[in-house]
N, C-alpha and C positions, 0 to 999 in steps of 0.2 A: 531643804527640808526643815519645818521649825522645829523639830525635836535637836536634831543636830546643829543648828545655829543656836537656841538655846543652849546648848553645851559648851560651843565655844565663843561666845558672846559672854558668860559667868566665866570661866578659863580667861579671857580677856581682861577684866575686871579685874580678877583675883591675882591674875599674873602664876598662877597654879600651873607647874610644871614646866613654867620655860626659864625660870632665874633660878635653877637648881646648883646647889652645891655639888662637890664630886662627892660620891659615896664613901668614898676612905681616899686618905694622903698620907703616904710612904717616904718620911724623908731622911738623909743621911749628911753627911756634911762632905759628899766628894757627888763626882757625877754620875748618872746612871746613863747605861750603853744600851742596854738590851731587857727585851721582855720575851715570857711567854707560857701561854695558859696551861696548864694540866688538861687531859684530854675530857676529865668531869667537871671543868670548870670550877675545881672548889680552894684550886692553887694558883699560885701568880710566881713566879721565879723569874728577878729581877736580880743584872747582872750590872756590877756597881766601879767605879773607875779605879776602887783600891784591891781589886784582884777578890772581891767576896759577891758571889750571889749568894741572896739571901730569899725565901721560899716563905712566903705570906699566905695565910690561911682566908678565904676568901667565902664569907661575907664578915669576919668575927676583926680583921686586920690582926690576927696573932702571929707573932712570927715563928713558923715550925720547925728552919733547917735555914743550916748558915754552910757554906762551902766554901772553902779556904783554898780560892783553887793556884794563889800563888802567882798569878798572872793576868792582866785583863783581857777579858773575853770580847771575842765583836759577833760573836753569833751563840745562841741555844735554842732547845728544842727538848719536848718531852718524848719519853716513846708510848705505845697507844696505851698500854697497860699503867702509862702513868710512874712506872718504879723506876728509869734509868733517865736521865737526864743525859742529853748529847752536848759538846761545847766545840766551838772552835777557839782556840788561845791565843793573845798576840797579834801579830798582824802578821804579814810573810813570814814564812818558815814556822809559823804557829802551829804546833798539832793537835790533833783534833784528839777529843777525851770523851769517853763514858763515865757517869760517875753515878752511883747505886744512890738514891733518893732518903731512903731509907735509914742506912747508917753513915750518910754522908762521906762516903767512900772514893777513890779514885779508882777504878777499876781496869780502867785499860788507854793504851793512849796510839796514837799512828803518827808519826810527822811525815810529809811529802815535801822538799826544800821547793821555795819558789812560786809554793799553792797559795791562793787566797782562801778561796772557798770558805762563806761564812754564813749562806745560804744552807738551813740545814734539814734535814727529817730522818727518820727512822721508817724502815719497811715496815707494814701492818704484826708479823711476827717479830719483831724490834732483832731479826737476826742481822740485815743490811745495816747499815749508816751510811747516809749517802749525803754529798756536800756540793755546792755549786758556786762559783767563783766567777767574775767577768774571764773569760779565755779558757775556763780551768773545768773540771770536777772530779770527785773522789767517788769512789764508792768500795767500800769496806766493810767486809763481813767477820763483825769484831772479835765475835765468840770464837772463831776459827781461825783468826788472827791472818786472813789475806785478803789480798783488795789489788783496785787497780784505778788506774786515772788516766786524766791527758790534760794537756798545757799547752797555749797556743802563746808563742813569742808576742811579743809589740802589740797589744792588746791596746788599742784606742780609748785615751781619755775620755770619760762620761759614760762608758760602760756599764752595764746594770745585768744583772742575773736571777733566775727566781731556779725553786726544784718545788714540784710536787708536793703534798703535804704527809702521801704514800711512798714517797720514794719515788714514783716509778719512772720520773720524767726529769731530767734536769736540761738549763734553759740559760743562754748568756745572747744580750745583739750589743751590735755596738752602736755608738747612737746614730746613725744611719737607720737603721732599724732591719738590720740582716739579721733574724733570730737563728743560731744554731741549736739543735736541741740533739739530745742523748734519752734514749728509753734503753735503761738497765739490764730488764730483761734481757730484753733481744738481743742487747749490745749492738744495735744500731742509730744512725746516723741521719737526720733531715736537717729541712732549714725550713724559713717561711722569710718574707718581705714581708714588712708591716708596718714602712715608714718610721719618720724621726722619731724614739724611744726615750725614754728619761726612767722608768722603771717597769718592773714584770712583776703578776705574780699566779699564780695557776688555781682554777679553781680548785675544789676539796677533790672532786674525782678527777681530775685532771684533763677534761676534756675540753675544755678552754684558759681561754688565758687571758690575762685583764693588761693592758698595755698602756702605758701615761706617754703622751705625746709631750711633743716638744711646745705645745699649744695648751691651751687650759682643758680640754677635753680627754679620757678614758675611753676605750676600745674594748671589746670585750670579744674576740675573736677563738672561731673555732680551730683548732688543733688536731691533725697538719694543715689543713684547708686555708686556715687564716681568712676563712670568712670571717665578716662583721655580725654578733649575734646582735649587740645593742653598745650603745654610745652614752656614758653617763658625762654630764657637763655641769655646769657650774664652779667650776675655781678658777681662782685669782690668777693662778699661774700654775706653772707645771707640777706636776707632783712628784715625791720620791720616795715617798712610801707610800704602799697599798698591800692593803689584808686582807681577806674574806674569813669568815668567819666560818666557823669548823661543818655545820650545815646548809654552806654555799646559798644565804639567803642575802648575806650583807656586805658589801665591800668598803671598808675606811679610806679614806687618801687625805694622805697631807703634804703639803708644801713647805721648803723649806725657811720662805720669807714670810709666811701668812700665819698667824694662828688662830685659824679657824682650820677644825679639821669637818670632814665632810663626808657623810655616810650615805650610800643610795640600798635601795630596795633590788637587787641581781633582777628579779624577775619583771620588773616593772621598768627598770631605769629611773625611777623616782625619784630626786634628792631626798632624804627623808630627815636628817638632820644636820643643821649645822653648828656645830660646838665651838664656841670663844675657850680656850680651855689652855695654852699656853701660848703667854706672852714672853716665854724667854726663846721657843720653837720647840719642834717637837723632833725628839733624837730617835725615839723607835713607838712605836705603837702597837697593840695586837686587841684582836674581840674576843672575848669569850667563846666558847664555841658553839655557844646558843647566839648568840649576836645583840645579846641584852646588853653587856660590859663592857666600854672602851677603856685600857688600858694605855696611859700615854705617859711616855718619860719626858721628861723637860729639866733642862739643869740639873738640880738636886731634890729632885721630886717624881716620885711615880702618883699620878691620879687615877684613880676610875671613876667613873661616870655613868650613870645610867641611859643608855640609849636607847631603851623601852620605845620612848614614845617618836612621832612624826611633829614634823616642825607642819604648821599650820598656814604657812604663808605672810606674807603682809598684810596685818592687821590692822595698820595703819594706825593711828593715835589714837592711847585711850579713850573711849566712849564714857562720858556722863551721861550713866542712867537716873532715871528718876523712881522712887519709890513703886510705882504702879508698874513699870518697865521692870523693874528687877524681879516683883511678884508675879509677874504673868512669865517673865522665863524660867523665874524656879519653878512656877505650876504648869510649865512646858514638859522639865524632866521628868515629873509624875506618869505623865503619859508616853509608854515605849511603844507603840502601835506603828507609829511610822517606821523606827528602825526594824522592828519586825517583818515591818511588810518586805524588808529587805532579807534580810538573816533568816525570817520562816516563810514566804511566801506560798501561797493556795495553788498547788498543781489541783489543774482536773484530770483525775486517777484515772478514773472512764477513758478519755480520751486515749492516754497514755497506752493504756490494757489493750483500746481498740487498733493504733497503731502498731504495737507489737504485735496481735495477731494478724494484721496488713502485709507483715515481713515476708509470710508463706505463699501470701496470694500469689494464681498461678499466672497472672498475668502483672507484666515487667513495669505497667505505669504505677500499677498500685503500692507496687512492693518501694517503688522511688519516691514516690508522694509519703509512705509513712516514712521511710528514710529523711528525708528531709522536714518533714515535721517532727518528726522525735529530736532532731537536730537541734528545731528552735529552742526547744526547751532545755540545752545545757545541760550543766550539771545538777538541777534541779531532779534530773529521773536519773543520775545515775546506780542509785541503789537499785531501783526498780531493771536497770540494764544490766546489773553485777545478777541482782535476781534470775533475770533472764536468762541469761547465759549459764549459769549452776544448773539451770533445767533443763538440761541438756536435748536444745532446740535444733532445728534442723540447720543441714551445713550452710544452706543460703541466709536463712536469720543468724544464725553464731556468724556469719561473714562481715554481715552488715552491724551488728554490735560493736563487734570485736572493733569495726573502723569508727565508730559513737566513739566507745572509752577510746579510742586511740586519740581524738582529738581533744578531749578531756583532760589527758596528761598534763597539759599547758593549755590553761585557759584564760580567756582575753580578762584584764583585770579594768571590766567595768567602772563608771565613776558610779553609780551606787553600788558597786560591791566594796570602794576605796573610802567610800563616806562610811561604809558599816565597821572596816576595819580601824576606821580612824576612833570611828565612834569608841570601839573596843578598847581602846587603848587606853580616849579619854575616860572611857566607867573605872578604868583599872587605877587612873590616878586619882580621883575621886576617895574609890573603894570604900563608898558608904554600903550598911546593908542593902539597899536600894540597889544598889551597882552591880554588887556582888551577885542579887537574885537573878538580875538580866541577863548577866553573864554564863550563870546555869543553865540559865533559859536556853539561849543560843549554842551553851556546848552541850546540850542534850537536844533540841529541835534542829537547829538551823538544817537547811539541806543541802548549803553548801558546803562541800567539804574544808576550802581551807577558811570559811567562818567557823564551825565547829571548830576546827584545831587551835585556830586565833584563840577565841572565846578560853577553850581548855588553858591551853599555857598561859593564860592572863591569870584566870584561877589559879593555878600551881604556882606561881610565881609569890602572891597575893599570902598564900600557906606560909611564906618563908618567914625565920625569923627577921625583924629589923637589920639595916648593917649597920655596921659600925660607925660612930661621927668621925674617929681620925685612929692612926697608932703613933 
């Protein structure tokens, strides 16, 4: 598309958005252990090798809360409401602490001898505390001061463990790749196979689970099933930590001899970025929970990074343009009609209206023929099918809708719907007036839903104040 090669052919040139700085740089003179976001994204609570985490205001880097907690930490976690902060302390025999956000308090603590558990979260009611260990896990209901665990002897070197970011699941394999897992609730027991393991981590609702082989390749496997949902690849070597980000759109992985860490698209398997970002390695990492901010500790530094945008591929060498070349592509981006054609394209309404009323015909070829041509048109009619369905239509048409949106839910991520998303991105680094009008354009027209939503959160973003150059 030349609208879109114009875009990044100028991106090319200008080197605009791929030699970016971190956002803010968090440094101390000891090492940092551990991270992890507030549940609205607007805190970072980094846990530091002198026994203090320290609670960073995020986008301004001020610092708002220092916690003395006395001991070094190898795990935290916020609870959903954001006011209590969970910790695991120490390393064996360490016990696990609540501590009030607010007046920087200690509020309660559990030790279990023997436990690792550093794997942590809070149940959606912050009433659980639930912790996950290789061989182990807690679960503690703090306010009521009782809980329970289990601990499995001789636990195999290279062992890895994830929990839920609900609680509701906790998860250890040894590197064999035997998952055992624990659902709290229930207080029941499964397992899954899933080959050589290197780390775990579950997605936000817990029904899959992302698993780092002993190979350079990620698994993204359903749960119990341990079916394969999607395969993200590209790394150097194994990985040993991975993250998803609080709206299960993004998962981070990094390695512990590579620094380049590496971000894929959940729904696509996309690599979508690769970040040069610490060369001394990376000790813990977490996203935002929008999956905008990579958060990465390394030595005596916490970075974040804007992860907004999609890496573009091999560009291969600089291009010398010539004066008349560089004017005909800026007088490319004048013209948005091609990405349009993508982000708002010309449904025929008519046709549309006439295959829905086709749904009732009394005869079975006709009612299949408009089924499957309402089909080609995707998510392009799906308001018109939401419409449909509100008018409370007969039980064979609501049958055959109801199965439209049902394949909708998860829809194939076309390469011009990837070039439109991309495009999105690029107007947003840009963010001339110019950019910004397009943007409106497509989060008020487009017809496809997740264009619309793209386009919106580009805007919203765009609103925010500047962040900060350093603290």
């Amino acid at each position: 598309m030349k609208h879109i090669t114009a875009l990044i052919l100028l991106l090319a040139v200008t080197d605009a958005g791929f030699a970016q700085a971190p956002l803010l740089e968090i440094k101390q003179n000891n090492s940092v252990v551990g991270l992890a976001w507030s549940p609205d994204g607007k805190r970072l609570a980094s846990a530091w090798q002198d026994s203090i985490i320290r609670i960073t205001e995020f986008p301004s880097g001020k610092e708002v809360g220092k916690l003395n907690i006395g001991v070094p930490v190898t795990g935290l976690v916020f609870s959903a409401d954001g006011k209590l902060l969970g910790l695991k302390s120490g390393a064996r025999d360490g016990p696990l602490m609540v501590w009030d956000v607010a007046t920087q308090k200690k509020l309660r603590e559990l030790s279990y001898q023997g436990y690792l558990c550093n794997q942590l979260a809070f149940s959606p009611d912050g009433q659980n505390f639930v912790a996950s260990g290789p061989g182990d896990h807690m679960v503690w209901q703090h306010i009521k001061g009782s809980g329970y665990g289990s601990r499995m002897a001789n636990v195999p070197e290279g062992s890895c463990a994830a929990v839920a970011a609900n609680g509701a699941i906790v998860a250890w394999s040894n590197p064999q790749g035997l998952v055992q897992l624990h659902h709290v609730e229930q207080r029941k027991h499964f397992h899954m196979k899933i080959g050589p393991t290197r780390a775990l981590a579950f997605s936000p609702d817990a029904n899959q689970l992302a698993a780092a082989s002993t190979g350079k390749t990620i698994r993204l496997l359903n749960v119990p099933s341990a079916a394969e949902v999607r395969k993200f690849e590209g790394l150097r070597e194994p990985a040993n930590l991975l993250h998803f980000s609080a709206n299960g759109k993004v998962l981070a992985a990094a390695s512990p001899g590579d620094p380049v860490v590496r971000l894929w698209d959940v729904a696509s398997g996309r690599l979508r970025r690769r970040l040069t970002a610490a060369s001394a390695g990376v000790r813990a990492l977490a996203l935002s929970p929008d999956g905008l901010t990579l958060a990465l500790a390394s030595g005596n530094r916490v970075y974040l990074w804007n992860v907004t945008t999609r890496d573009l591929g091999n560009l291969g060498k600089p291009v010398a343009l010539s004066g008349a070349e560089l004017k005909t592509a800026w007088q490319d981006l004048a013209s948005k009609e091609q990405v349009r054609a993508i982000a708002v394209p010309h449904v025929d309404k008519k046709r549309v209206q006439k295959f829905l009323e086709e749904l009732d015909s009394p005869t079975f070829q006709v009612r299949q023929r408009a089924s499957q041509e309402l089909a080609k048109f995707g998510e392009l009619i799906q308001p018109d099918l939401e419409k449909y369905v509100a008018g409370k239509p007969s039980l064979e048409g609501n049958r055959r809708v109801q199965k439209l949106l049902e394949r909708l839910r998860d829809p194939e991520l076309t390469p011009d719907r990837l070039r439109c998303l991309e495009t999105i991105e690029i107007l947003e680094i840009l963010h001339t007036p110019e950019a910004r009008g397009l943007l409106a354009e497509f989060a008020r027209d487009a017809l496809i839903k997740q264009i619309r939503t793209a386009a919106r959160e580009a805007l919203e973003r765009l609103k925010r104040p500047p962040p900060a150059k350093g603290a």
